[in-house]
N, C-alpha and C positions, 0 to 999 in steps of 0.2 A: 167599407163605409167610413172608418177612421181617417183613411184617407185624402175620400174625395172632403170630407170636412176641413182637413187640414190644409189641402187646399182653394176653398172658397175662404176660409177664415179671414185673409185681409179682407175682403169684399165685404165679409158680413162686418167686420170695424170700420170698414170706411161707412156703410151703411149707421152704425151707430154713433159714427163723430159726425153727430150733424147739430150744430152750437144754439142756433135757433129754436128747434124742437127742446132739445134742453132747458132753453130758459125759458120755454114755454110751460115746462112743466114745475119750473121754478115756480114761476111766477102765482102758477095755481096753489104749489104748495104753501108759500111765505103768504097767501090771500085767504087760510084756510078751505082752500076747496081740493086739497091735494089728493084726499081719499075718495070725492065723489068725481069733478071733472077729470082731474089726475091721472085716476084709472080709468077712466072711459077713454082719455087721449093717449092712454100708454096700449089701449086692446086696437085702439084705433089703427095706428103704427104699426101695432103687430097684424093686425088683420088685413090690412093692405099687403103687407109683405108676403104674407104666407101663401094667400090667393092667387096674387100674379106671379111669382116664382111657380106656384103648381098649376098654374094656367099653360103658362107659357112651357114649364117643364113635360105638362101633357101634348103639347101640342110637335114640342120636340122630338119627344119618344116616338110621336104616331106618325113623325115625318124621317124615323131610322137617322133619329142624329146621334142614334149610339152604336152606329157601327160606323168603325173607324174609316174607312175609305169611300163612303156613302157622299152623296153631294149636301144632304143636308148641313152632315162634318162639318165638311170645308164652311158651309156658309156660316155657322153659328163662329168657328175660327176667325176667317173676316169680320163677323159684324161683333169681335169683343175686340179687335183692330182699328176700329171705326169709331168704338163705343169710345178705347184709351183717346184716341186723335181728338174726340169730343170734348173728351177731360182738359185736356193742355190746353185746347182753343178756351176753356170755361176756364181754365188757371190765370188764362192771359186777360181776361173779361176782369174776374176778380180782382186780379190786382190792382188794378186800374180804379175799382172802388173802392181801395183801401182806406182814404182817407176820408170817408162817408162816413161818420158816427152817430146819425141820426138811428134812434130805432125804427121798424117798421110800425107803422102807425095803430096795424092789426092786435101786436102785444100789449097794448095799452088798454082792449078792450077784453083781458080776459078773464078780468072777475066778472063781467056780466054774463056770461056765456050759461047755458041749460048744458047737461051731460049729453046730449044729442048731437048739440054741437061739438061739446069737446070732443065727440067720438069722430064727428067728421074732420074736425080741424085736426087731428091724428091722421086718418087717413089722407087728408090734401097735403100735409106737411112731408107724409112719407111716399109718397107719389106726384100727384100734378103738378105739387109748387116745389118738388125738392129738385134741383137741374143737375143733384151728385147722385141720388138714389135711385132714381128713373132706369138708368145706363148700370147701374153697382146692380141691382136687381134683375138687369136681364144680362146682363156676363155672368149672374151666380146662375140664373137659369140654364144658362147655355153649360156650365159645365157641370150641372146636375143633369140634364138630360144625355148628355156626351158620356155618364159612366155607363158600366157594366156592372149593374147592380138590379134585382129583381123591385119591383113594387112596392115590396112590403118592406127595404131598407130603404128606401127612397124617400119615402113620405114622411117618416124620420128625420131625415135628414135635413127635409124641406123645413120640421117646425122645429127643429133647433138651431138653423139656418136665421131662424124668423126670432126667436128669442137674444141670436147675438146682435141681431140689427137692433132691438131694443132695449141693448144693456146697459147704454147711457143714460137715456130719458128714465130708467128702471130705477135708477139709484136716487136721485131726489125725489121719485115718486115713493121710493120703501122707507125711507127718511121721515117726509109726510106721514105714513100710516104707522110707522116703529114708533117714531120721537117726536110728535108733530108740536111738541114744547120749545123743540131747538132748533126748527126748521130755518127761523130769521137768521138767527146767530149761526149755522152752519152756511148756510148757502147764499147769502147777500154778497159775499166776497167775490164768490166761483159765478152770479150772475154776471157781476161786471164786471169781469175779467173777459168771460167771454162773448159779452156785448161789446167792449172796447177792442176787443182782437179777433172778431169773427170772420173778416175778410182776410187775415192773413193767414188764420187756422184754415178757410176753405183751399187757399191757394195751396199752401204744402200738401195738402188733401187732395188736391185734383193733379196736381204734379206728379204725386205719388204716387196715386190709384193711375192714372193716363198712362205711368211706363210700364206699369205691372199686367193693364189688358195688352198692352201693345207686344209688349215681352212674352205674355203667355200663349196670345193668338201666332205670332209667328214661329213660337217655338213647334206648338202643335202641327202648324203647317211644314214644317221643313223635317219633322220627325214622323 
């Protein structure tokens, strides 16, 4: 189990360097709503994550992608080949809008929001609308299905898989409920930094994460 952890763990940090989601969660804390939306948009993230990793890791298992020379194998190897090729094409998108410093217009409305919503805007941030975490979360599926490991070390795996993906947004959300006296004065800095550099942080991110499925899918394949 320690293993196959150690290896999804870039996967599960590319999942949680995600700069938007962050100042998403900024934003609710420094508006005082860090404790109520905060946490409904930090279960939001986590409960996207956990669901479609054991969705998709069920669906893997019952298609024998954990035996090694199965066809299911090979396909899940290809499609985290497919997934990295994805990444690079998205690195090369980003860059391109690096020099875009508008925020998206959606952060602007997040003191209004009900915890209903922030639980959804969690989940669409860590799925439909994220273009890094979609593909990070089915190459982590793919090689949690891919071990030789029983059920019961699995599903473990799966929800501590799902707590590394929301270790960033986690920290100015505990901020918010430990100190929520110093939330302005801690975090105002770390918002505009990574509003002002969000495009170049994705790009190293998708450049990084792109060689590392590409790299791991061929490696599997040729071994």
């Amino acid at each position: 189990m320690l293993s196959l952890l150690g290896d999804i763990l870039t996967l599960g940090i590319g999942v949680a360097i995600s700069p938007l989601a962050i100042v998403a969660v900024i934003l609710m804390a420094t508006s005082g709503k860090g404790r109520t939306n905060g946490t409904a948009f930090v279960l939001g993230c986590y409960t996207l994550a956990v669901l479609l990793v054991g969705a998709l890791v069920l669906i893997g298992r019952a298609s024998g992608s954990d035996e090694a020379d199965s066809g299911a194998n090979i396909t899940v190897d290809a499609l985290e080949i497919l997934l990295g090729v994805g990444l690079l094409a998205l690195a090369v998108h980003q860059w391109s809008k690096r020099s875009e410093v508008e925020p998206p217009k959606w952060l602007m409305g997040l003191d209004q929001l009900t915890i209903g919503k922030a639980f959804l805007l969690g989940v669409l941030l860590s799925g439909p609308l994220s273009p890094k975490d979609v593909p990070l979360l089915i190459a982590a599926s793919g090689r949690i299905s891919q071990a030789h490991l029983p059920a019961q070390e699995v599903i473990p795996v799966i929800l501590l898989f799902g707590l590394i993906g929301i270790s960033a947004v986690a920290v100015p959300w505990l901020i918010s409920v430990i100190a929520p006296g110093s939330v302005e004065r801690r975090l105002t800095g770390a918002r505009s930094w990574l509003l002002a550099n969000h495009s170049v942080v994705m790009t190293v991110l998708f450049v990084i994460l792109g060689f590392k499925l590409i790299g791991s899918g061929i490696a599997d394949l040729a071994g």
